[in-house]
N, C-alpha and C positions, 0 to 999 in steps of 0.2 A: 599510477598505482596507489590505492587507496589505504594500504595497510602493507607489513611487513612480517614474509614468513619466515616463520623461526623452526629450528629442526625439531621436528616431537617431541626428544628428549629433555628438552627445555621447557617444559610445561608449566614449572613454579616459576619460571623467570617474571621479572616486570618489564614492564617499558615505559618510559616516560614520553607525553606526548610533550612538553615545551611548556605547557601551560600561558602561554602569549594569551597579552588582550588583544582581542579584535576589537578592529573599529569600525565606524561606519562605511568604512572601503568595502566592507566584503558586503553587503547587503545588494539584491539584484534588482536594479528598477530597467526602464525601455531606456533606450538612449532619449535623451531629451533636452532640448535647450538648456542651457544654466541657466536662464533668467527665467523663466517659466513658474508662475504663481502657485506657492501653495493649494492654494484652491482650486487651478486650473490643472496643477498635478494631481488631488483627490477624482477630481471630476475623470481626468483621464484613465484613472487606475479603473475606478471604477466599472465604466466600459468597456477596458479590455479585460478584467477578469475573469474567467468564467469558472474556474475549478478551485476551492480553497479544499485543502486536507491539510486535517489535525490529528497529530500523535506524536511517537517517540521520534527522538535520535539519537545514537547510543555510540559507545563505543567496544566494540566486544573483544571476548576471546573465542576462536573456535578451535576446536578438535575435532578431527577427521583420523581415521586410519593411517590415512596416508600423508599428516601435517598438520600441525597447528599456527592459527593466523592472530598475531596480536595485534591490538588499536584495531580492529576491524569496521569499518561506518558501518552500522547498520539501525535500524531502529523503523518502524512500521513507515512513519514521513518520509524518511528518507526513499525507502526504495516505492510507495506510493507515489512522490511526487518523478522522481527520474525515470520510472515505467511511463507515467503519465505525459512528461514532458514531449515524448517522441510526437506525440498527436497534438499538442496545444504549448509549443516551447514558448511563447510569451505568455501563456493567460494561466499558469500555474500558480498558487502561492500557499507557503506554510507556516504554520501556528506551532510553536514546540518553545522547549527549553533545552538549553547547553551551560555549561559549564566553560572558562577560560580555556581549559583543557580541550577543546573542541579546535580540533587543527587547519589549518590556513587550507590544506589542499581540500579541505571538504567543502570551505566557502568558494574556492575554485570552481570544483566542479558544479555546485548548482549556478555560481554563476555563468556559467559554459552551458549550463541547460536549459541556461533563460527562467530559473526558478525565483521566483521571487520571497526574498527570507526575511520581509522587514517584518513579519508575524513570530520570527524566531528569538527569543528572550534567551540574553548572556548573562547570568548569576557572576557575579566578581567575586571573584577567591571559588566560586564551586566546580564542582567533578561532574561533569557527563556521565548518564544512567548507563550504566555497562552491566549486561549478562552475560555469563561464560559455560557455554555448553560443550559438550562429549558426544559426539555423534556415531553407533555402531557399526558394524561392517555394511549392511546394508543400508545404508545412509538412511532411512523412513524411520529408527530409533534412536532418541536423542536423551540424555539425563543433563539436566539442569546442575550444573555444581554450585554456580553464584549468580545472586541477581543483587545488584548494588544499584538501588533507586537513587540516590545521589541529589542531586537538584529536582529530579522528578518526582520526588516523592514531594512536591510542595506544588507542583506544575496546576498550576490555573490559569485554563486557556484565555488571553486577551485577545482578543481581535480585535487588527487595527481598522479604521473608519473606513476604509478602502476595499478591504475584504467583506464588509456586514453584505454585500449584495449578491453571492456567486448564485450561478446559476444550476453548478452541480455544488454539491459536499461529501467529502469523505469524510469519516467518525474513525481515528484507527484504533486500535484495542488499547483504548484507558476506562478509566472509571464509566460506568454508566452514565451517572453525576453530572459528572462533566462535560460527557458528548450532549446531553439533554442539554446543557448549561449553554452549550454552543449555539444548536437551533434555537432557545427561545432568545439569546439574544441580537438576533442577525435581526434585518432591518425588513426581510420581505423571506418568503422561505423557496429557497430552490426548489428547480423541477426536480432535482433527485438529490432524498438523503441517505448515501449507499454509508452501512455501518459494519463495523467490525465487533467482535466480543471471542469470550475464554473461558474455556472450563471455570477461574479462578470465580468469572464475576457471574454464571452459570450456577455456580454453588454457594456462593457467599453473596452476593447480589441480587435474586432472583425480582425483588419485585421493584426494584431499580431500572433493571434492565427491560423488564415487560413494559415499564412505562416510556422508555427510552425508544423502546420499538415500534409502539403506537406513532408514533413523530415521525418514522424513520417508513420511508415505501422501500429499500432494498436491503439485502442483506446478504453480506459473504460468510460463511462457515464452513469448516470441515465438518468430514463425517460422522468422526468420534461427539464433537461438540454439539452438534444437530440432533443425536439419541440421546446425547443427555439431557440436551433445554426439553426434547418433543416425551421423552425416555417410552420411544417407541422401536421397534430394530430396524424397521424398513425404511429407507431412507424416502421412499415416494410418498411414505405416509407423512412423514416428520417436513418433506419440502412444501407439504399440501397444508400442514398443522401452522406451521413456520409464516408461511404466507398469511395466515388470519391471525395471526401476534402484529402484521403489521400496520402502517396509516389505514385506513379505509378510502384508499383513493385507488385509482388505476394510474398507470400497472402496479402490480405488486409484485416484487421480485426476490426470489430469494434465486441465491446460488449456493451448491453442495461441492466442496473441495473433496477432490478423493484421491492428491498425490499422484501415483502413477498410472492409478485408473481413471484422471480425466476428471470431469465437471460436469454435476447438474444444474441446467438453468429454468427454473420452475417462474413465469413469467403468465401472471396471470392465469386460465384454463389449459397455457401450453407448457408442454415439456421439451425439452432439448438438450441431447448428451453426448458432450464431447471428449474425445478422444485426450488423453494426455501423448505428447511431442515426445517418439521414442529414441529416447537418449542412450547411450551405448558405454558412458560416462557421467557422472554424477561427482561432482567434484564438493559445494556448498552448496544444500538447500534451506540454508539460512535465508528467510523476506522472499522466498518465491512466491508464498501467500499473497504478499503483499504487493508485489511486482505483478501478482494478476489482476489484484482489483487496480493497480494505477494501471494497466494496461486495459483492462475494462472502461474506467469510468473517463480515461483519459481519449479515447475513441468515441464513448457516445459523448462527451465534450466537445469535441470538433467536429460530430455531427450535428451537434446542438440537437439532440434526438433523443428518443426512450423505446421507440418504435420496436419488435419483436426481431424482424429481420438484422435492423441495429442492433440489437444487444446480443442475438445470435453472434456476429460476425465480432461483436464484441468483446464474447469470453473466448474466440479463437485467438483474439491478436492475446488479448491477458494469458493464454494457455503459451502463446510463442515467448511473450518479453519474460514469464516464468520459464520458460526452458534453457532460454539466454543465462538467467542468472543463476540457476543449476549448474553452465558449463563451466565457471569460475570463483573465487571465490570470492566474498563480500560483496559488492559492487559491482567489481570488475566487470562482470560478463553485460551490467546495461548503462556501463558509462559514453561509451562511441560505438553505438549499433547505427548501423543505415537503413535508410527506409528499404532499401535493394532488399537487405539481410531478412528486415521484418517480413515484409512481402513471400520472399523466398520458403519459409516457411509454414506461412500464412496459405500459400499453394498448397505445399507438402502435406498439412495437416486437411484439407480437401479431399485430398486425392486418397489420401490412406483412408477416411470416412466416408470416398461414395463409391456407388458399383450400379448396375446396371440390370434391367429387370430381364426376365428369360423372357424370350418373342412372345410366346403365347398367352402372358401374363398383361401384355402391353394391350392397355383397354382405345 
């Protein structure tokens, strides 16, 4: 368990994470000879990486109705890369910063995922970016009470020499600036740059982000955020507008988050719209967002693919490993999922979207 719940009523309380330095123990490489060369360890990283995402990792407070969860892991990297890892658990790796204060079981568990965190910068003496939200009765409304950027607010992504070649990338929601900073300096440019963004860099960033997007062939957004960048209402129109902000390469993809109404995937001249995973509890929807695209880009990564059909089947597994992380809170719900579990659902969500034409229809 990734964090500890406190009773509601304790909401002002604090908690101390231990503030320990980590050292290079917690960092996750392949198992590998100890005499094994420098050079012949770059060479091999290289080869087997195929997925690098860059973003947050945070430490949060959450508030629910029903409990408040402090030290909570969450941050866009985080549940990107552990979504991701279920399809590609060696060839993951992330770019972020932490602070001392960033706890031993977190380097645990990405070690456990086969994530690889030597892209992750330890600030000595700093605090881990932590946001602290208040989520409504019907869990879809949330108010922000704190955001303590902390070491992140100096965050400039390095990528180490190992990482400059992935074949996918994920962009998760930081500065325009930066995600651009990231493609131009990788050493050859992946077949897909899937990118994240936010009302914040939507309204105070616009012509940041437009240039950020030209570099970028996919895009994940919610609905609210899509009428704003397109400030059109219909979201067919805004997935169609969306798509011509991006590279000018094929495919072009954007995807429309719509929470409990499922996913638009606007991939080149097709459309495809999936069903959200009907849940009957709703415990955290903290990083489900984000738990779709590492569930997205982490599948067409180990199909090594961009293909329509792939990316269909795509945002189904990204629609399950977010329903996973719905069922529990922070983490929890996609720290030890089995591929049984994935799958099982992966049906479910099938079956509930097909049906069968009336005889006389059948050409």
């Amino acid at each position: 368990m990734l964090a500890k719940l406190v009773p509601a009523v304790e909401v002002g309380a604090s908690a101390s994470t231990g503030g320990m330095k980590l050292s290079q123990s917690y960092q996750c490489y392949p198992t590998l000879s100890r005499d094994i060369s420098t050079s012949a360890l770059t060479a091999l990283l290289a080869l087997t990486l195929s997925l690098l995402i860059v973003g947050s990792l945070a430490l949060d407070i959450i508030e629910t109705p029903f409990a408040t969860l402090e030290d909570a892991l969450g941050g866009s990297a985080t549940f990107i890369s552990l979504a991701a890892s279920y399809f590609a658990p060696e060839r993951v790796g992330v770019v972020g910063v932490v602070g001392e204060d960033f706890p031993e079981r977190a380097w645990d568990l990405f070690r456990t995922r086969g994530i690889d965190t030597t892209g992750i910068e330890i600030v000595p003496g700093g605090k881990t970016f932590s946001w602290h939200g208040r989520y409504h009765y019907d869990m879809n409304t949330r108010d922000t009470l704190a955001t303590n950027l902390n070491v992140f607010a100096d965050f400039n992504p390095q990528v180490p020499k190992h990482f400059k070649s992935p074949d996918f990338l994920v962009l998760g929601n930081i500065q325009p600036d930066l995600q651009r900073q990231v493609i131009e300096h990788l050493d050859r440019r992946p077949k897909m740059i899937l990118l994240d963004t936010m009302n914040f860099w939507i309204e105070g960033h616009l012509a940041s982000l437009k240039r950020t997007l030209k570099l970028s062939n996919a895009l994940v957004i919610n609905d609210s955020e899509a009428r704003l960048l397109i400030e059109h209402p219909s979201l067919i129109v805004a997935g169609r507008k969306l798509q011509e902000m991006l590279a000018e390469e094929s495919p072009r993809i954007v995807i429309i988050k719509k929470g409990e109404h499922g996913a638009l995937l606007f991939y080149d001249e097709h459309i495809f719209s999936a069903p959200a995973y009907p849940l009957e509890e709703i415990f955290d929807p903290t990083g489900a967002g984000d738990t779709f695209m590492g569930g997205f880009i982490g599948y067409l990564a180990r199909r090594n693919s961009q293909d329509y059909e792939d990316a269909k089947r795509a945002v189904i597994y990204g629609t399950v490993l977010a329903s996973y992380c719905c069922s529990k809170f922070s983490t929890e719900g996609i720290e030890d999922l089995s591929m049984e579990l994935i799958h099982d659902r992966f049906r479910a969500l099938r079956t509930l979207s097909s049906f069968e034409l009336e005889e006389e229809m059948v050409i």
